[in-house]
C-alpha positions as CSV (number, residue, x, y, z in Angstrom):
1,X,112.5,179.4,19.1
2,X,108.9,177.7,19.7
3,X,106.4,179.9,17.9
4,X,103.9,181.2,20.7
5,X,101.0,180.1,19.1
6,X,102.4,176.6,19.3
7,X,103.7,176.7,23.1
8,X,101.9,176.4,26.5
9,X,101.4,180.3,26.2
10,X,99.0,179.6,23.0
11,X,96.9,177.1,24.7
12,X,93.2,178.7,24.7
13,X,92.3,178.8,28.4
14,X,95.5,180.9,28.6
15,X,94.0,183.7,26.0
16,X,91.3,185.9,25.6
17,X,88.1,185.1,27.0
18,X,88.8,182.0,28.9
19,X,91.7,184.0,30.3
20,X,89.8,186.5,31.8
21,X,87.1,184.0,32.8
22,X,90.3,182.5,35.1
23,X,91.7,185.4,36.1
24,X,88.5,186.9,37.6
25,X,88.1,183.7,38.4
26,X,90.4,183.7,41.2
27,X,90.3,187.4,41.9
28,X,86.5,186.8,42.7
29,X,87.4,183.9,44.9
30,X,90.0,185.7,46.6
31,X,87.4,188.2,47.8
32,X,84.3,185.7,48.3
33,X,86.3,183.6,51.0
34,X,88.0,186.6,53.0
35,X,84.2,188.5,53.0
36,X,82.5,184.7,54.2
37,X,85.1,185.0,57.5
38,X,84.1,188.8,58.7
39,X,82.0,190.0,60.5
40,X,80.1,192.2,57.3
41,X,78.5,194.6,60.1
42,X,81.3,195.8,60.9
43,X,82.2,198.9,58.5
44,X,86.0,198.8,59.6
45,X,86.1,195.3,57.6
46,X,84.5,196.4,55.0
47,X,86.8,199.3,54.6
48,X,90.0,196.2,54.4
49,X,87.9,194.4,51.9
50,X,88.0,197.7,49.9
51,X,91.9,197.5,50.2
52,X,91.6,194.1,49.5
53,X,89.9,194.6,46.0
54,X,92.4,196.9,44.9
55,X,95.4,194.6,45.7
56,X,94.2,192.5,43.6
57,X,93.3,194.5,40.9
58,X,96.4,196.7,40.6
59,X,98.9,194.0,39.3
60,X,96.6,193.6,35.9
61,X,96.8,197.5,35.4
62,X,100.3,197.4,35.2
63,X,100.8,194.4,32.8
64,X,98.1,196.2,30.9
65,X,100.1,199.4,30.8
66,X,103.4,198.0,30.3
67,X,102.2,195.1,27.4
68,X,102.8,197.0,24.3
69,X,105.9,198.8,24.9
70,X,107.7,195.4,26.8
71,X,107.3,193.3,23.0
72,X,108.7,196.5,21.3
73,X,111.8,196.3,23.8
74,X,111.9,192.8,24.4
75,X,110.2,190.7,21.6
76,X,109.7,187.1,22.5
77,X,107.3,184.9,23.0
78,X,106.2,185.8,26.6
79,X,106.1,189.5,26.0
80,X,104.3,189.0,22.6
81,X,102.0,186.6,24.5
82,X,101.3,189.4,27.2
83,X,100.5,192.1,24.5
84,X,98.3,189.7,22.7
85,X,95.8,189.9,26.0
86,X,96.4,193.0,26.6
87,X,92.9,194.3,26.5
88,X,92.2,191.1,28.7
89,X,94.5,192.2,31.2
90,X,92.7,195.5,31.4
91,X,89.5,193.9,31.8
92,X,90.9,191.9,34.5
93,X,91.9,194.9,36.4
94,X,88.1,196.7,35.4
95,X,86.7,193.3,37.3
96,X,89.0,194.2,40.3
97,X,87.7,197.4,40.4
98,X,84.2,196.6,40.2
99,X,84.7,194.5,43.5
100,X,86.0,197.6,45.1
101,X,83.3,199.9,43.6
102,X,80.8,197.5,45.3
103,X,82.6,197.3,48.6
104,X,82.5,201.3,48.1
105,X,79.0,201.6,48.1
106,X,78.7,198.8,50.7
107,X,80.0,200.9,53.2
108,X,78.6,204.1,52.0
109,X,75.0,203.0,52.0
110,X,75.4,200.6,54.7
111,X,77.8,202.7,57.2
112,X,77.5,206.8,56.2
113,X,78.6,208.0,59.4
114,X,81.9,205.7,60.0
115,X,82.7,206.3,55.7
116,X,82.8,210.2,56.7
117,X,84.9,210.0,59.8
118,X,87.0,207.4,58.7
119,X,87.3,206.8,54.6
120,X,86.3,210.2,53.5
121,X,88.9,212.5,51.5
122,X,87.8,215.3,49.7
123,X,91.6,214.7,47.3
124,X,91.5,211.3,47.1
125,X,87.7,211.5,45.8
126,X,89.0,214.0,43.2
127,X,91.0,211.4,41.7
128,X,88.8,208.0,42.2
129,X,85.6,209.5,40.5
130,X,86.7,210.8,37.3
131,X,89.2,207.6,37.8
132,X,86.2,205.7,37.8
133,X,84.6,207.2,34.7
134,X,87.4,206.5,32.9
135,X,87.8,203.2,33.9
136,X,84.6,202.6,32.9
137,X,84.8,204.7,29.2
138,X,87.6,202.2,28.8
139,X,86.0,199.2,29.5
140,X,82.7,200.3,27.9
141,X,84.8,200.8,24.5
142,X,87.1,197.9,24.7
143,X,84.0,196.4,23.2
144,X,82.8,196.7,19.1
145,X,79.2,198.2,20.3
146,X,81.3,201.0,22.4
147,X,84.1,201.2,19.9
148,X,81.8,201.9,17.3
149,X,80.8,205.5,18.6
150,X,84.4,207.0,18.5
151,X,86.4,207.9,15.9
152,X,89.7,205.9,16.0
153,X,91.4,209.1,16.8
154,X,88.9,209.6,19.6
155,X,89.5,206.3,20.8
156,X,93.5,206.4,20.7
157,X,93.1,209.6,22.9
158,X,90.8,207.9,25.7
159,X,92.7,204.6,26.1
160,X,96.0,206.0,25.8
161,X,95.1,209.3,28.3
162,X,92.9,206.9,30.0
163,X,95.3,204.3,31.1
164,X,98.0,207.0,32.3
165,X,95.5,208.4,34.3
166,X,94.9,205.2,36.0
167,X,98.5,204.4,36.0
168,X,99.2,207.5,38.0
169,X,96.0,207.9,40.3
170,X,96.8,204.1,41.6
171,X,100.8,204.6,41.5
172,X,100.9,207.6,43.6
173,X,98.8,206.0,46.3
174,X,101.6,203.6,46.8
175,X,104.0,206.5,46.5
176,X,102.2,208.0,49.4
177,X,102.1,204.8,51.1
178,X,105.7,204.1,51.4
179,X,106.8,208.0,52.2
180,X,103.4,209.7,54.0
181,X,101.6,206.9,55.9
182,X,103.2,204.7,59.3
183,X,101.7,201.4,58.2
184,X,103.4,200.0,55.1
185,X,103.2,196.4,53.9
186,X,105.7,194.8,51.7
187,X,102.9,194.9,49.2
188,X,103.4,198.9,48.9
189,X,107.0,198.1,48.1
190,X,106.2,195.8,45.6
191,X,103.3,197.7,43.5
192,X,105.5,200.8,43.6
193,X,108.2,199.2,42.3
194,X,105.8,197.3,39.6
195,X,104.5,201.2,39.1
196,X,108.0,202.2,38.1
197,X,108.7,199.6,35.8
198,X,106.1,199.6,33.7
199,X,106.4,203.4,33.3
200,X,109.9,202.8,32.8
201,X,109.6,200.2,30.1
202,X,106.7,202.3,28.5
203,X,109.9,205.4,28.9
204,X,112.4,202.6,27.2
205,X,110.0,201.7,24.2
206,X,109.2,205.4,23.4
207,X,113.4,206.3,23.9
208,X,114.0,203.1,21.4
209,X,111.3,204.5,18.8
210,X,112.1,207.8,18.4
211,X,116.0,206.8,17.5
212,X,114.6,204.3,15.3
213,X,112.9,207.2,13.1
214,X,116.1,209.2,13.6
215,X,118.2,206.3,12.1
216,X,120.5,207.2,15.0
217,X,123.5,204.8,15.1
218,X,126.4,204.3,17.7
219,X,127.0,206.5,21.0
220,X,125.7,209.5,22.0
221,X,128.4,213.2,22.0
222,X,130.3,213.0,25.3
223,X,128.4,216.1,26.1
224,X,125.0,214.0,25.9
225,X,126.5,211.4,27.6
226,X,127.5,213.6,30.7
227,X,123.7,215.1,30.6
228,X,122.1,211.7,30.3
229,X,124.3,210.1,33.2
230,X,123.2,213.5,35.3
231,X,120.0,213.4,34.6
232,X,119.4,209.4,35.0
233,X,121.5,209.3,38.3
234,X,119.2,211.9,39.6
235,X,116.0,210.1,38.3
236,X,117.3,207.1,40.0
237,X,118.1,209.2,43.6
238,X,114.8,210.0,43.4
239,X,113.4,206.6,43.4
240,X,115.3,205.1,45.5
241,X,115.5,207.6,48.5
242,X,112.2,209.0,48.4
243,X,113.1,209.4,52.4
244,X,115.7,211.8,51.8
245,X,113.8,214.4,49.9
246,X,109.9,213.9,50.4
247,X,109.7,215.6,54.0
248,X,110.0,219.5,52.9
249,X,107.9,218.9,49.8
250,X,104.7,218.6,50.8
251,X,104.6,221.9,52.8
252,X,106.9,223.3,50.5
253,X,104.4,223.0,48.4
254,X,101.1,223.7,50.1
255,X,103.1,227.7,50.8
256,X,103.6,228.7,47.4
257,X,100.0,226.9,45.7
258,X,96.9,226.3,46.3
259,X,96.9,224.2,49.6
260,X,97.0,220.9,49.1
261,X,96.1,220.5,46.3
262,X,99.9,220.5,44.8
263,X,101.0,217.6,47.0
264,X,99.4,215.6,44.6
265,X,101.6,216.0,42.3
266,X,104.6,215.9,44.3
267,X,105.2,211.8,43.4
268,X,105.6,212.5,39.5
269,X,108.7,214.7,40.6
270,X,110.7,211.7,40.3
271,X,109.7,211.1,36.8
272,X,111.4,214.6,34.9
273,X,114.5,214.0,35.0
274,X,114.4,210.5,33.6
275,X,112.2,212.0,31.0
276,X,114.7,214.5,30.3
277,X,117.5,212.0,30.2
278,X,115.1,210.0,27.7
279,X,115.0,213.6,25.4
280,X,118.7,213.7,25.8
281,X,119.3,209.8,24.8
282,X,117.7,211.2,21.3
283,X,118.8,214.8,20.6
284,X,116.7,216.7,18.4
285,X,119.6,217.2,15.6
286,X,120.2,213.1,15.6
């Protein structure tokens, strides 16, 4: 096989620096010619560029996410070319989101009363600002000056807790799309799915690990077999037919807790039981 290094994926406007310099690039473009064709008094266009920034940011967070644990599964030259940028690829999202954060403040500044009636949500701005701190903790220690002022334990914990937070703040909102909200795109479909599957290979990469260090060879008891076909096939109901069960849970919910608050939770439902089959895949006496 072509070494990496050697092959188109090594060529240097295709990694680090002059990578993000294109990918921003074009994610900057891709906002500058939609906001030179609107009408920029009007806050309700403001508000799409918002959604706009965010579609084409999300794609980077999940290739971020996803880079490490995809070479561990599937080592080759593509994957080992993804996790070789993978701090890029974060940075490319972080430039993403610094086109929303501007478009934010656009129409917070520029159109208070229509942001209120219109974009305001006391849950959503739960998530987005401490989503935004961490974001930019991230970005701001991605960097040797930032790095510098954490331990390398301290640093593990931020970028590893960091980048699940993000992960889930900007997964559920597609979650919510697709099951909550009358006006879905095929975008939703597609950056929920992308959601899933970088969680999933990050669940694949940690499942493959932890039999590694158990030296655990062949198939599992027929017991654990039974208990991890269970527990994936309900995993994958979940997933699939969010339509079937999502309805009740919401209110469900909102009876027993504290008001809405719950429903936010309610996407990561999906996620137990294919991290219990993951547990059973690798049995504590293996």
């Amino acid at each position: 096989m072509t070494n990496s290094r050697n092959s188109i994926l090594g060529h240097k406007h295709l990694n680090g620096w002059r990578l993000w310099g294109l990918v921003t690039g074009l994610i900057s473009v891709s906002v500058i010619i939609p906001l030179s064709q609107i009408d920029t008094t009007n806050p309700a266009h403001i508000s799409g560029m918002i959604q706009q920034t965010v579609r084409l940011a999300v794609p980077w967070l999940f290739v971020a996410f996803a880079a490490s644990s995809l070479v561990y599964v599937f080592p080759n030259n593509f994957s080992k070319w993804i996790a070789r940028n993978r701090r890029i690829f974060g940075l490319c999202f972080a430039a993403g989101m610094a086109w929303q954060l501007f478009f934010i403040l656009w129409l917070v500044i520029g159109s208070f009363d229509y942001y209120m009636a219109e974009a305001y949500s006391y849950y959503d701005l739960s998530e987005q600002i401490p989503g935004y701190i961490i974001l930019f903790a991230m970005t701001f220690t991605s960097f040797k000056f930032g790095r510098s002022m954490l331990s390398p334990r301290q640093w593990k914990f931020l970028h590893k807790g960091g980048i699940y937070f993000i992960w889930a703040v900007v997964w559920s909102t597609y979650w919510f799309e697709l099951y909550f909200y009358d006006d879905i795109q095929p975008i939703d479909y597609a950056y929920y799915w992308m959601g899933i599957a970088a969680w999933g290979m990050r669940l694949a990469a940690w499942t493959k690990k932890r039999r590694l260090s158990k030296k655990m060879k062949g198939t599992l008891k027929l017991s654990d077999q039974i208990a991890f076909g269970i527990f994936t096939g309900i995993g994958l109901f979940l997933i699939f037919f969010g339509n079937f069960w999502t309805p009740l849970t919401p209110d469900t919910f909102s009876d027993f807790t504290f008001g809405g608050w719950a429903a936010l939770f309610v996407p990561f439902l999906i996620l137990v039981p294919l991290y219990t089959a993951a547990l059973v895949a690798t049995p504590a006496r293996g």
